[in-house]
C-alpha positions in Angstrom: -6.0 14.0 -80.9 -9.0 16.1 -82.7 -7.1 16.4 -86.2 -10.1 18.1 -87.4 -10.5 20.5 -85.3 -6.9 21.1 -84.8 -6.4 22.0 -88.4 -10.0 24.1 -88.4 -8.7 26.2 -85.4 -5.0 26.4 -86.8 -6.0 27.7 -90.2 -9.0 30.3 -88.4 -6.1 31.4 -86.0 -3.6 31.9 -88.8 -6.7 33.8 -90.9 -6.7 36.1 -87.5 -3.8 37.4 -87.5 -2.6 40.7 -89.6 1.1 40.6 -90.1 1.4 43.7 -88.7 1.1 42.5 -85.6 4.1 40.0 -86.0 6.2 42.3 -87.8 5.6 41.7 -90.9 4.8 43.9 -94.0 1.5 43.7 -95.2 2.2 44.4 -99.0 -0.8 45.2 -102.2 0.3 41.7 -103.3 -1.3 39.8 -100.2 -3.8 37.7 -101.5 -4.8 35.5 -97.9 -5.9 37.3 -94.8 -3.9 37.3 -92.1 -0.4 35.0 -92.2 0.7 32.8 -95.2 1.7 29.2 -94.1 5.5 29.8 -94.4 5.2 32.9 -92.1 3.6 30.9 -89.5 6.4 28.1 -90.1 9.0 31.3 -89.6 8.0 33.1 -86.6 7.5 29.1 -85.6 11.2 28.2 -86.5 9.7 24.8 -87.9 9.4 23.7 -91.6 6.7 24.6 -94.0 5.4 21.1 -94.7 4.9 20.4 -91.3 2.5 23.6 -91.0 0.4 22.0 -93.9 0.3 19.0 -92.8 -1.2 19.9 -89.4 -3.7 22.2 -91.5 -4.6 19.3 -93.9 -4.7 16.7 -91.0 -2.1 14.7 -92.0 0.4 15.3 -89.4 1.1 13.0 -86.2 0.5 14.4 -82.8 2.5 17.5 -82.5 4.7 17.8 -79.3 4.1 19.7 -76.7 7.1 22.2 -77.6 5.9 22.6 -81.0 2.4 23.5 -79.8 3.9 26.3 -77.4 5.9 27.2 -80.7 2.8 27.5 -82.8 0.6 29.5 -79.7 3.3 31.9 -79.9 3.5 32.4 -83.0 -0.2 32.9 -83.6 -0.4 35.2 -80.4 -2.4 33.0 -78.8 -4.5 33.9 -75.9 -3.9 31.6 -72.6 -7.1 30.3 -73.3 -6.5 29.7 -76.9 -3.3 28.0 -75.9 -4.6 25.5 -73.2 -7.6 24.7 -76.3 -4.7 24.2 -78.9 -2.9 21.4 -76.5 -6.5 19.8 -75.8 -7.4 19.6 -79.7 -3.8 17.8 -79.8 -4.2 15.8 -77.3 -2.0 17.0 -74.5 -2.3 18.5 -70.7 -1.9 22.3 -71.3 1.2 23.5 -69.4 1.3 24.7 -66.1 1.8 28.0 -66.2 5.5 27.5 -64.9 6.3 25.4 -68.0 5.2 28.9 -70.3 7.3 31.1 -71.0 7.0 34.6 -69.7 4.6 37.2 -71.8 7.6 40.1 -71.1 10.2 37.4 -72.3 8.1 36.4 -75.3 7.9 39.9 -76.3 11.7 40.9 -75.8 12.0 37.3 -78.4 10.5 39.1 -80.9 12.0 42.4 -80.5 15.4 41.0 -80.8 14.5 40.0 -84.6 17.3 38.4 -86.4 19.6 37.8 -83.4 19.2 34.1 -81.7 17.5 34.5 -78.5 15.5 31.7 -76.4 13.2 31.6 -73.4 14.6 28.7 -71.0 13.3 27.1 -67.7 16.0 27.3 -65.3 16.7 23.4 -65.9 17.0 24.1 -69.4 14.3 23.2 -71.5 13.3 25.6 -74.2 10.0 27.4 -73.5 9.9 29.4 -76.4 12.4 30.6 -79.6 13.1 33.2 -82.4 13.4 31.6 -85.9 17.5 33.2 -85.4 17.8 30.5 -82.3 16.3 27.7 -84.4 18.6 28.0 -87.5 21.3 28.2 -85.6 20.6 25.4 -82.3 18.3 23.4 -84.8 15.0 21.6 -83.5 14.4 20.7 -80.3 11.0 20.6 -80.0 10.2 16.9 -80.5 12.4 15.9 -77.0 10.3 14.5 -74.4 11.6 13.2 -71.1 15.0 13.8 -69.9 15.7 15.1 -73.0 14.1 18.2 -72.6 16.9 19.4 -70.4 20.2 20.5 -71.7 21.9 19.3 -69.1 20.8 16.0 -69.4 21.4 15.9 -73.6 25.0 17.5 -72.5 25.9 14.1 -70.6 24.1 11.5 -72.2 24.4 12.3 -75.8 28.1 12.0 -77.7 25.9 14.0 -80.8 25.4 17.2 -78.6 28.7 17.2 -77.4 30.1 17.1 -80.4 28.4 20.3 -81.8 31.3 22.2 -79.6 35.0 21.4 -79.9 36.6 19.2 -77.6 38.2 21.7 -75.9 35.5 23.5 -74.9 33.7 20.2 -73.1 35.3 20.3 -69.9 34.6 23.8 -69.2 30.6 23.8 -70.8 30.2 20.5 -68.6 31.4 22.8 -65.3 29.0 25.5 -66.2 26.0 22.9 -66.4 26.3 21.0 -62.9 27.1 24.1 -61.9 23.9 25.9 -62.7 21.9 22.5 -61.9 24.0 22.5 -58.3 22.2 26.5 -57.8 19.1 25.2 -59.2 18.9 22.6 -56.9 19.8 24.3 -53.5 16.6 27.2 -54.5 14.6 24.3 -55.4 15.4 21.8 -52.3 13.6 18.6 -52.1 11.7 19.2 -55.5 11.3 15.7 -57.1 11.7 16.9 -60.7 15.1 18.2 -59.7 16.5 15.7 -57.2 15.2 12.7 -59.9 17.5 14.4 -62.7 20.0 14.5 -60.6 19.5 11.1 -59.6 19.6 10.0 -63.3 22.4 11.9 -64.0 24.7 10.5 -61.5 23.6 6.8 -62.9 23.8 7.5 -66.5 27.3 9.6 -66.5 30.6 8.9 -64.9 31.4 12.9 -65.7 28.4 14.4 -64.3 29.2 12.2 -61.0 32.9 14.0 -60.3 31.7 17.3 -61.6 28.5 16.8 -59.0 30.8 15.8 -56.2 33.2 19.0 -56.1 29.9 21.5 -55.5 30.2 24.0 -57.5 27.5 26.3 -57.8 27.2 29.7 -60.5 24.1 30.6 -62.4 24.6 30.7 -65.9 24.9 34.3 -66.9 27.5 34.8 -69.5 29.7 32.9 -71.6 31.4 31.9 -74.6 30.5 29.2 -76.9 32.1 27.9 -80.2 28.9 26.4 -82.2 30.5 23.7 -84.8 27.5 24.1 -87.3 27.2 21.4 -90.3 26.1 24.4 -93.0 28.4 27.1 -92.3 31.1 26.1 -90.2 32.6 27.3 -86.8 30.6 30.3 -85.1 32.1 31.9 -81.7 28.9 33.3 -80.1 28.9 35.5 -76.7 25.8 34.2 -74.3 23.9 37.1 -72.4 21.5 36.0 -70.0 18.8 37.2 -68.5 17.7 36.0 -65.3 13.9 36.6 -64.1 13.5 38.3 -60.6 12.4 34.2 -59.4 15.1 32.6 -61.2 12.1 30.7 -62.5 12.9 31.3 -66.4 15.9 32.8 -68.8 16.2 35.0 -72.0 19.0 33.3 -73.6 20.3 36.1 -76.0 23.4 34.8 -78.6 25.4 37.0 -80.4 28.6 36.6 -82.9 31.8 37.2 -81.2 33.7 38.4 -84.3 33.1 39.4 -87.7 33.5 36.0 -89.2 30.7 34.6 -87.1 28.6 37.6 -87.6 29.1 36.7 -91.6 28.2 32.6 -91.0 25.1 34.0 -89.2 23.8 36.2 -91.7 24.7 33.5 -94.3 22.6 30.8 -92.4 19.7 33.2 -92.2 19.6 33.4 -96.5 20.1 29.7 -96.6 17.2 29.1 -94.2 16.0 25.6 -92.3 16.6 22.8 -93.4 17.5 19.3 -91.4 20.6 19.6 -89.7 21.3 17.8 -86.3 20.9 19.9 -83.2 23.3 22.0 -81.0 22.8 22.6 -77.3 21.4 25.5 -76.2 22.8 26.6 -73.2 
């Protein structure tokens, strides 16, 4: 990891950039070209220290989701992007492990409603600063872990961010989505070794694998149990790209209650919560 140069080509990027171009207003007040710190850390949907501390070299090595956070967010160039994961010393992404320039740009359109670009085994490609508040932080999961699916059977913690009676039915709509996956994708090792792990690590994912059911995951209802503001019922639209390749994961409140909790989320900002699954 170049922490140096890292920091050099985040601030220069960050200097770059005139909020305009992000959607922000660019008031007589501004006294920094291009983005503030905490604007970057917004459109990033990660914490405002963390942005300094990559920018004063005191950071560890960011992950690689956090990287294709910050290249978003700083509309970087594919260029840009493959020498932002070189500085941190990581393998840029292939290109089908980035999500979608139309996708990215429907992300920020949506604005204050949380919205996420997935690969179609789950692992978030890119965010709104909504999704993050509301999901929490999932970009230092590396592994297995990068899946939902695989966080849905192997971790009590994610579970738990749903009530109980909603487990049984989220479970089906995973193995089912991973069973659709899996027939497109045939013989692929980086399915067929999930699902090899999966049947090892989880009695559950083994009877729900057995009975074969196969839907891709296009709408549904989830009840998010949030630790800040309580229970939110949210309605999940996706959209599904023409190679089933990648999702736009749009979340919206099912009733006014929810639609209150999220707006109140949104004044009281990020701070450290435990995750929710995604999908």
């Amino acid at each position: 990891m170049h922490r140096d140069q890292l920091a050099d080509f985040l601030r220069r990027r960050r200097a770059a950039i005139r909020p305009a171009e992000v959607g922000i207003a660019d008031g007589p007040r501004r006294r920094v070209p291009g983005l503030r710190r905490e604007e970057v850390a917004m459109l990033a949907g990660v914490s405002v220290d963390y942005v300094v501390r990559l920018e004063q070299r005191r950071s560890s090595r960011p992950s690689t989701q956090l990287l294709a956070a910050l290249a978003r967010a700083l509309r970087l160039s594919d260029d840009e992007r493959d020498h932002l994961f070189h500085l941190a010393g990581h393998r840029p992404p292939p290109a089908d492990g980035v999500a979608g320039a139309g996708l990215t740009r429907m992300l920020d359109l949506l604005g204050d409603t949380p919205a996420l670009v997935l690969s179609d085994l789950g692992e978030i490609l890119a965010r709104n600063r909504a999704a993050a508040l509301l999901t929490g932080d999932h970009t230092d999961h590396t592994g297995d872990r990068r899946y939902a699916v695989y966080r849905w059977f192997t971790d009590p913690a994610t579970r738990a961010a749903h009530p109980p009676e909603e487990h049984e039915h989220h479970g089906r709509r995973f193995v089912a989505d991973l069973r659709a996956t899996a027939g497109r994708r045939a013989g692929d090792p980086a399915v067929t070794g999930l699902v090899d792990r999966l049947r090892t690590r989880s009695t559950a994912f083994r009877r729900l694998w057995a009975e074969h059911e196969v839907a891709v995951r296009r709408t549904d209802r989830k009840t998010v149990r949030h630790p800040r503001v309580g229970r939110l019922a949210m309605d999940c639209e996706t959209l599904v790209t023409p190679d089933q390749n990648q999702q736009l994961l749009v979340l919206t409140p099912a009733d006014a209650e929810s639609r209150e909790r999220l707006d109140l989320l949104r004044v009281l900002g990020t701070e450290e919560f435990p995750a929710t699954p995604v999908r």
